[in-house]
Each structure stands twice: as structure tokens, then as C-alpha cells.
DRENPA-204694 format. One record per residue (C-alpha): x, y, z; residue in three letters. Coordinates in steps of 0.2 Angstrom, whole numbers, plus 2048, in hexadecimal, padded with zeros to 3 digits. Each point is the difference from the previous one (the first is absolute). Layout:
XYZALA/...
# end
This chain:
A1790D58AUNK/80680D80AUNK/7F780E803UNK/80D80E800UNK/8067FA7EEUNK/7F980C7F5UNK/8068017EBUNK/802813803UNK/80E7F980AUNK/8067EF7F6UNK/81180080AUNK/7FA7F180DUNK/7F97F67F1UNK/8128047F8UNK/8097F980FUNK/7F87F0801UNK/7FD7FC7EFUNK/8148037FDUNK/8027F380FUNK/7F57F27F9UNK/8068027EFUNK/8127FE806UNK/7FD7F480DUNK/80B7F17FEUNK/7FE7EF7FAUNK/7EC7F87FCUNK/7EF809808UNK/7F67F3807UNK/7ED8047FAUNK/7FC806813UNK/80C80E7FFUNK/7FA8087F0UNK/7ED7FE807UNK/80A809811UNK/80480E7F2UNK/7F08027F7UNK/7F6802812UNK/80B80D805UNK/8008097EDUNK/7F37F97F6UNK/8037FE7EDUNK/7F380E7FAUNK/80A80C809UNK/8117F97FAUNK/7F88017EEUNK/7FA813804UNK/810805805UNK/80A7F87F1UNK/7F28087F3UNK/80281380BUNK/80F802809UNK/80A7FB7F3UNK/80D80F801UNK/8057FC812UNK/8117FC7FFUNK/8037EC802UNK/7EF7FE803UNK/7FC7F87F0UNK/80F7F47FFUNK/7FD7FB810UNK/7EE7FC7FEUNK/8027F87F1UNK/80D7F6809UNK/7F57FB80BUNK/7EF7FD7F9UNK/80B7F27F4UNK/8037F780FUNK/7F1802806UNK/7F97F67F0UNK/80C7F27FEUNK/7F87F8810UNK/7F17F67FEUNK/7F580A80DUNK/80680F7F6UNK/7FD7F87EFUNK/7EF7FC804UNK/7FB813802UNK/8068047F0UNK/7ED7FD7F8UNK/7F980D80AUNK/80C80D7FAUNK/8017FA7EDUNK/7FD8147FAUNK/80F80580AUNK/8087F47F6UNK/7F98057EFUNK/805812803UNK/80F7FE808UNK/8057F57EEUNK/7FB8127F9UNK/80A80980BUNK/81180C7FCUNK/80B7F980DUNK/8097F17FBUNK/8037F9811UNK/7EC800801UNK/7FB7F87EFUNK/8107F4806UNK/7F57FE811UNK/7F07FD7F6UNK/8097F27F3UNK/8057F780FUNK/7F080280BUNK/7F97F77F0UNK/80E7F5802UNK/7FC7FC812UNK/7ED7FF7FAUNK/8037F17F4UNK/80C7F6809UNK/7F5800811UNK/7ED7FC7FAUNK/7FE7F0804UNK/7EE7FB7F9UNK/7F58077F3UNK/80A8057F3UNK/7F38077F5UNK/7FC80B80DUNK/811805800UNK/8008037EBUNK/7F0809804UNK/80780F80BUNK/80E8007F5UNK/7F68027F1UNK/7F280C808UNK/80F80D807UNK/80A8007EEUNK/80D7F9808UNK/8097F57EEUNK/8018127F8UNK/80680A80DUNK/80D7F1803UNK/8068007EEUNK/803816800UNK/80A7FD80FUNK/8097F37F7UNK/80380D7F1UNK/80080F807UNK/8077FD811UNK/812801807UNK/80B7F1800UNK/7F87FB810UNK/7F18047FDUNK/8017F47F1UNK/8077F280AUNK/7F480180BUNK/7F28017F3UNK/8077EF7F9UNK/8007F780FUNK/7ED806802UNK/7FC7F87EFUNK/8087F2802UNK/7F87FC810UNK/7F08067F7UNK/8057F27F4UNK/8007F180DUNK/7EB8017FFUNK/7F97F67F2UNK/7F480F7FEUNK/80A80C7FBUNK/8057F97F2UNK/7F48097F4UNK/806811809UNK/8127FE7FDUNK/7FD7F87EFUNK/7F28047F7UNK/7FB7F87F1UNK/7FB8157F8UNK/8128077FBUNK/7F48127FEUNK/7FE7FB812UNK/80B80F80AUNK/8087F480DUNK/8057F47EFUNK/814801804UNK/8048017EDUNK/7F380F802UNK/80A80780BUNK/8107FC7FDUNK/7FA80C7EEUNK/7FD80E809UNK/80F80080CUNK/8138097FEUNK/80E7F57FFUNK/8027FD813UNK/7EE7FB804UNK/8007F57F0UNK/80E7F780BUNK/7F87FF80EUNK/7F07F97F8UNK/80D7F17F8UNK/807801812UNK/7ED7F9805UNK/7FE7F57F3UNK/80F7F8804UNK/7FC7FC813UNK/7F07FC7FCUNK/8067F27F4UNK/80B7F980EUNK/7F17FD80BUNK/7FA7F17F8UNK/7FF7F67EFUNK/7EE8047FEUNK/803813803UNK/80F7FF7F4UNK/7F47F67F3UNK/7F280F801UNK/80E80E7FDUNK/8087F77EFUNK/7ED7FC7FAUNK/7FD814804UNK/80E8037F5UNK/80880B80CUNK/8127F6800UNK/7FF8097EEUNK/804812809UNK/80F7F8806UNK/8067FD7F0UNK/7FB8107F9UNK/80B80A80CUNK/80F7F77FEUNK/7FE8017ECUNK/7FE810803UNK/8148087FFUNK/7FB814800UNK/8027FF814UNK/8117F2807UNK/7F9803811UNK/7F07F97FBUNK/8047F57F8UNK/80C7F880CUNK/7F280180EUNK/7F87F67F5UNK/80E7F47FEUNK/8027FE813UNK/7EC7FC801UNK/8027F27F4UNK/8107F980AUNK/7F480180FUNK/7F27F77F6UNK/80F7F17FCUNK/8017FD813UNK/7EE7FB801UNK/7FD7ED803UNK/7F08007F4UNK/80680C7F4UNK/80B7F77F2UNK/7F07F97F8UNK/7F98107FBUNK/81080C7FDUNK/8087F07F4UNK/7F28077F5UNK/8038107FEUNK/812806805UNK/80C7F57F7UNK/7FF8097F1UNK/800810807UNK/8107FC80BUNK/8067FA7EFUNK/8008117F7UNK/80880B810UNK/8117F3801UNK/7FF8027EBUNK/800812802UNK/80F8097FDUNK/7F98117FEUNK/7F67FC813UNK/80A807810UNK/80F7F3808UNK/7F4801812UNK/7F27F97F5UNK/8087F37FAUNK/8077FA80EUNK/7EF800808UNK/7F97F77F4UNK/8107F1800UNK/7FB800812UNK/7F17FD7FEUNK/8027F37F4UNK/80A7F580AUNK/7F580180EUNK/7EF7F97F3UNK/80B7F27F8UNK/8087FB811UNK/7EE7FA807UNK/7FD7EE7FEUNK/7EC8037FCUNK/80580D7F2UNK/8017F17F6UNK/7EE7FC800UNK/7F980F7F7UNK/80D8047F2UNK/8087F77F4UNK/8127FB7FDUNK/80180B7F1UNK/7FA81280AUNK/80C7FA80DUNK/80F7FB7F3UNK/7FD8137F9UNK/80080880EUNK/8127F6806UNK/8088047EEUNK/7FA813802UNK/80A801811UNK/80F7F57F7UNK/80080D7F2UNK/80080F80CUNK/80E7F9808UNK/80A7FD7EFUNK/7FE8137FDUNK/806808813UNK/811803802UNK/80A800812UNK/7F9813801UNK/7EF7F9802UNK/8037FA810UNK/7ED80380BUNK/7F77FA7EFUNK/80D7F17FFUNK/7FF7F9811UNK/7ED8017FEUNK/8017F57F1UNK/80B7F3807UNK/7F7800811UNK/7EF7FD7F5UNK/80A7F27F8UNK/8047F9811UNK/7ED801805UNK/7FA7F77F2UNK/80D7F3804UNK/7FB7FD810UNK/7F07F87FAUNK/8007EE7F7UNK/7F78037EFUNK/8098117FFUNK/8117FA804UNK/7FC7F27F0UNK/7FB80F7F5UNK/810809806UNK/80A7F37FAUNK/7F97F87F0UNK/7FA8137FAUNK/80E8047F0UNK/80B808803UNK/7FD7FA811UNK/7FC80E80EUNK/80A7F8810UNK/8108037F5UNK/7FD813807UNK/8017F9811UNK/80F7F77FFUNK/80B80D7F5UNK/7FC80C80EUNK/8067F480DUNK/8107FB7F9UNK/8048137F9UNK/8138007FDUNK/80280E808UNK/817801805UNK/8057F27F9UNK/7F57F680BUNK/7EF7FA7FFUNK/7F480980CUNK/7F07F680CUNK/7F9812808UNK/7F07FC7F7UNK/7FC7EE803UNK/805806813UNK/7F080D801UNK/7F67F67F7UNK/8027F380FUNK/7FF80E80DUNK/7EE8077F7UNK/7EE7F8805UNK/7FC7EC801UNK/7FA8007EBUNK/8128097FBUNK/80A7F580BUNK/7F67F17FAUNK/8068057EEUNK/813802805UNK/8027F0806UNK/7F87F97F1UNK/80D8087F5UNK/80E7FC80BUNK/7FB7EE800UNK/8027FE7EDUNK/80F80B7FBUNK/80B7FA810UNK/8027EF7F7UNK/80E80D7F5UNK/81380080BUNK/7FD8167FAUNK/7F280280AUNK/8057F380DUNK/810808806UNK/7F7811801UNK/7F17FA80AUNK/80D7F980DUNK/80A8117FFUNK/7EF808806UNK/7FE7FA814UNK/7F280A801UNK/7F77F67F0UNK/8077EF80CUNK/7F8806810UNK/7EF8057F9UNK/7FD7EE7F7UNK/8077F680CUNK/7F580880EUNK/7F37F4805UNK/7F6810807UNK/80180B7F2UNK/7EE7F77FAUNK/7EE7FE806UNK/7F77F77F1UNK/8027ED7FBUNK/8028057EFUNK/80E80E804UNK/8097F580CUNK/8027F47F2UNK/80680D7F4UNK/80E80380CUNK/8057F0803UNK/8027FA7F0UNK/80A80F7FBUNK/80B7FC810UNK/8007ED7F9UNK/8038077EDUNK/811809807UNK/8057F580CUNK/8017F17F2UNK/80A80B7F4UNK/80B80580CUNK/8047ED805UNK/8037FA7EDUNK/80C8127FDUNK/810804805UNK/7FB80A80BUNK/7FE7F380EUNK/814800803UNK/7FF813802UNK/804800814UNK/7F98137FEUNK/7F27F97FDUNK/7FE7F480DUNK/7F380980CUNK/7F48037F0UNK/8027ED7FCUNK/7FC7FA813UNK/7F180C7FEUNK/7FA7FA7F3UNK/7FF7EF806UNK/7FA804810UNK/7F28097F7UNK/7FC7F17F3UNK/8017F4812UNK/7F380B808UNK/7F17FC7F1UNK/7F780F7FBUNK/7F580480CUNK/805807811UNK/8057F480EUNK/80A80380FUNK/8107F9800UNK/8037F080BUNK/80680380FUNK/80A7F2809UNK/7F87FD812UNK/80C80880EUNK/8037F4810UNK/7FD80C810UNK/80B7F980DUNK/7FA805813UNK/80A7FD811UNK/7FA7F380AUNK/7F280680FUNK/8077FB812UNK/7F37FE80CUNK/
# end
């Protein structure tokens, strides 16, 4: 270190941490040891912990010591300095309990070997609890930090009977502290839950035997707060994107999901989450597996019966509805319950579609349903297939180019089974428009020639042939 530097005067240490932190692109493990020679972490430590009032100073530092950690030679420091950890998680700077999440962060996610020691310094230092109150009772990046801690916390084996332990009287049980939280850090606590879930099936089956999915449910029952209550709602949507999760929330959410669509007296946002969410469980193939037709048949006629009831005022809550309609169609067994559900469901689908709407019939919703992701798309060609054996819908498909363009485009898939979805709705339209009268329209020429060419081409992508061009070269004179 150099010898004039002096924490009287922290102005040198200022300047050069201020260059390291902002130093661009990646720091080899070379330059951060380069750093630590010249300005040793105890001293970088003293200066954060004394010299807090300096202006920039702690920024800057706290800047730099989280790079200073993300590398491995600085990662493996961090047991050495585990109590500047523990009381910078205590700390009332934000940016500091942030820097001391994330230093836990760097901790996990770099010890190699000896995991049990690793669970042992974080059990001996207290580290879980302090964790979880930076969780509850951090700022918002405090919290994500805190979450990202626990969940790398949650990659060892043993740490499981910390983060889940078998004593809800224990203080660290997160249905213990969701309980003793306010609104916000009750969220946040689901918010964990809910990323802890997506780590794995094992993890996801420890936290629905703890019972802790149950909070879930209680907070979106819970109407006194719509804020609330819709966080909830968006945690659940999260939970329907998890590969693993359909087995354990086909158990328990069905009939909750049930009551909010039936629910007149509940806010329009609500329900419209809930009809989201909705389509998204019933349009997974594996949903199949872990409830029965009957839950799934209710839960179809609850969203059949909401959309009887909404007028054309209810547009958000409506086109929620009929895109949960169009999700569960994209999936084989809930396209079959769609159809042969009574009054059938998919009749919602096809009424919006062909709206009369000026005397004329109108495709705008069959058209975004085909712009939307692969499952939605998936769902419109299915439907156009059927319904454009009918001249009606025939003579509007072929008025909407863009409708033409879109299932005649050999790129427009990547999966065998959505490639062939397209090109049997290209083949379905291209046959009725040869048996119709609309084959001598010469409006309609272009359409018909690309239809064929499309049908020619086979459903998967193959370049066209090209015919071999002779290259004509003058005669070398020697």
C-alpha cells in the first residue's frame, strides 16, 4: 500500500477505487489482487464502516468492493471477512445491505468444494435471518438482492432444513414470517416462495408439503387490499410458467381460479387475471395428468359463463376471456373439451372472429391470434382449418392478405408439430378455394398461385429449386 495514503485523508483511496469500479468491460483476477496490494480490504472495509459521510465515497466503494467480489480471487476472501458481511446485512445504508446480499451472492456461487463448510459459516455468522429482514424490511433492491442470496443459498443440499424447517414456531418458518410482515413484505416472502419453487421439482415438492403454496392462496382470497391481491395474481401466473409446476397447482388452484371468474362483486383487473391465468394451466399438455376432466370442464364453463354476462363495454376482461379460450385451445385435450363442452366454449372464439361489425364480417381477431406466441398461433390455425370448409369464412380468409401471407410462409414455424398445423391449414384453404367459385375470381389469382405454390413446397422449410445457370466463358488464346 502506499505510504502517504492515510484514512485522515481518504481522497487517494477515492480516486482509485472510483477508477476500478468504473473501469470497463471484465477484471481479470490479477487486476483485482493489483488493487488489493495497493489498498488492502480491511482498510477499504474501515473506510466504508467510518468515513461514510465523505461525499461519493460510499457509492464509490460499494461500487467497487462488488466488483471486487464477483471474481474468484475476490470471492474467496469473503470467509475471512464473513463479520463485515453479517454487520453490513444489519447496516442503514441500503446500498450496503445490497453490497452484503450480493457478497453472499458471490460467496455461494464461487465455493467450489465443502459445502458443509460453506452452510456452517453461514449458520455460525446468522446469516438465513439477517437475509430474510433484508428481504422484509429492505428496499426494493435490497430485496432482490436478498432473493437471489437464498436462492443461491438454496442450490446446497444443506440448507434445506434452514430455509425450510420442519418447526413453523421456528422464526425463519416463512409462514412464520410471512405472519408477522405488512402487506408489502408478505409479497415479497410469496415473491421467494415463488422463485424458490422454480428451482427445481424437489424444491417445489418441499414447499406444497410445508403448506406454504396455502399463503398464496390466502392473499389472493383476501379482497380488503386489490393491490395485493393482484401481486398475488401475478406470482401465480409466474408459478404457471414453471416446467414442473402443473402437478402441484392442478391441486389447489382450480377452484380458487373458479370463484374469482364467478365473482361479480370481485374487481374487472381480477378477473381478468384470473382468465389469464386460466388459459395459461389448461393450455399445458401435462395439466392433464393431475386433474380430472370434470375440475377442467368447470373451470371452461366458469370462463363460458363470464363471457355470456360481459357486454362490448367489458373490453380488457373480454379479450382476456377469449385469449384464455384461445390458450386452452392450443393444446390437444383442451381444444377436445372446448368443443364437445355444452354449450360449447370455442363458439366464443368464432363469434368474435366473424363479429358483424358494418354490414360485413370482421377477421381482426383470428389475425392477432396468429401474430401472438407459437401455443396461440398453434390454436388459430386449428380453427381456421375446420371453419374454412364454410364459403363465409372462406371468402373472408382470402380478403385478409395478411392472414394468406402468414400460413403460407414456410418460415413462419420452428417445431414439427407447428409446421404441420400450418400446412394443413394452408392445404384446408387451398382445397376449398379450388371446389368454390371463387377459383374463376382473376382478383384472386395471386392468392390461388400462392396457395399452390405453398401446398407444392410440403410443410416443412426447403429451398426452392433453383435451375442450374450455364456460365459461358471466352475462349483463352495463348
Amino acid at each position: 500500500m502506499d505510504e502517504e495514503f492515510s484514512l485522515d485523508d481518504p481522497t487517494q483511496l477515492l480516486e482509485s477505487a472510483s477508477d476500478f469500479a468504473h473501469h470497463p468491460g471484465s477484471l481479470n483476477d490479477a487486476a483485482v489482487k493489483d488493487f488489493l496490494d495497493r489498498f488492502p480490504l480491511p482498510v477499504i472495509i474501515s473506510a466504508l464502516q467510518t468515513k461514510s459521510d465523505v461525499p461519493g465515497l460510499e457509492n464509490t466503494l460499494v461500487a467497487c468492493l462488488e466488483r471486487v467480489f464477483k471474481t474468484k480471487y475476490g470471492a474467496s476472501l469473503i470467509p475471512q471477512y464473513m463479520t463485515f458481511v453479517q454487520v453490513g446485512l444489519k447496516a442503514d445504508s441500503q446500498i450496503v445491505r445490497c453490497l452484503s446480499c450480493k457478497t453472499v451472492s458471490s460467496f455461494l456461487k464461487n465455493f467450489d468444494d465443502k459445502s458443509i463448510y460453506a452452510i456452517k459459516l453461514i449458520i455460525d455468522c446468522d446469516i438465513y435471518p439477517l437475509l430474510l429482514d433484508c428481504l422484509v424490511n429492505g428496499d426494493e433492491q435490497v430485496a432482490t438482492a436478498a432473493i437471489d442470496a437464498i436462492k443461491n443459498l438454496a442450490q446446497f443440499p444443506e440448507a434445506m432444513g434452514i430455509i425450510f424447517p420442519s418447526n413453523f414456531n421456528e422464526a425463519t418458518h416463512l409462514g412464520n414470517v410471512a405472519s408477522r410482515c405488512s402487506s408489502l413484505g408478505r409479497v415479497r416472502v410469496l415473491s421467494l416462495i415463488v422463485k424458490l419453487f422454480s428451482i427445481s421439482s424437489s424444491i417445489a415438492s418441499v414447499i406444497y408439503n410445508s403448506n406454504l403454496l396455502s399463503l398464496l392462496e390466502t392473499e389472493i382470497k383476501n379482497s380488503n387490499d386489490t393491490l395485493v391481491t393482484l401481486s398475488a395474481l401475478e406470482l401465480l401466473y409466474e408459478l404457471t410458467e414453471v416446467q414442473h409446476g402443473a402437478q402441484f397447482l392442478a391441486r389447489t388452484t382450480f377452484q380458487l381460479l373458479h370463484s374469482i371468474i364467478s365473482n361479480s362483486s370481485m374487481e374487472s383487473i381480477l378477473r381478468s387475471r384470473a382468465l389469464m391465468i386460466s388459459g395459461r394451466l389448461l393450455s399445458k399438455e401435462n395439466i392433464y395428468m393431475f386433474v380430472d376432466e370434470p375440475s377442467a370442464k368447470s373451470l371452461i364453463s366458469a370462463i363460458d359463463v363470464r363471457l355470456g354476462l360481459l357486454d362490448s363495454q367489458d373490453t380488457d376482461e373480454r379479450e382476456s376471456a377469449l385469449e384464455a379460450l384461445g390458450g386452452i385451445g392450443s393444446s390437444i385435450q383442451g381444444a377436445v373439451l372446448l368443443l364437445t363442452s355444452f354449450p360449447p366454449a370455442a363458439r366464443h372464439i368464432v363469434h368474435a372472429a366473424f363479429d358483424r361489425q358494418g354490414g360485413g364480417k370482421q377477421l381482426g381477431l383470428l389475425l392477432s391470434v396468429l401474430q401472438q406466441a407459437a401455443e396461440f398461433r398453434l390454436a388459430g390455425y386449428r380453427v381456421i382449418t375446420g371453419l374454412v370448409a364454410r364459403l363465409w369464412c372462406l371468402m373472408e380468409i382470402c380478403s385478409k392478405l395478411e392472414i394468406i401471407n402468414i400460413v403460407t410462409d414456410p418460415t413462419a414455424e420452428t417445431t414439427k408439430i407447428a409446421m404441420e398445423a400450418r400446412y394443413n391449414c394452408c392445404k384446408a384453404i387451398h382445397k376449398s378455394f379450388m371446389s368454390s367459385k371463387l377459383v374463376s375470381d382473376p382478383a384472386l389469382s395471386g392468392i390461388a398461385g400462392k396457395l399452390q405454390e405453398a401446398v407444392q413446397r410440403g410443410p416443412y422449410l426447403v429451398r426452392k429449386h433453383t435451375e442450374a445457370t450455364p456460365v459461358v466463358m471466352t475462349a483463352e488464346r495463348f
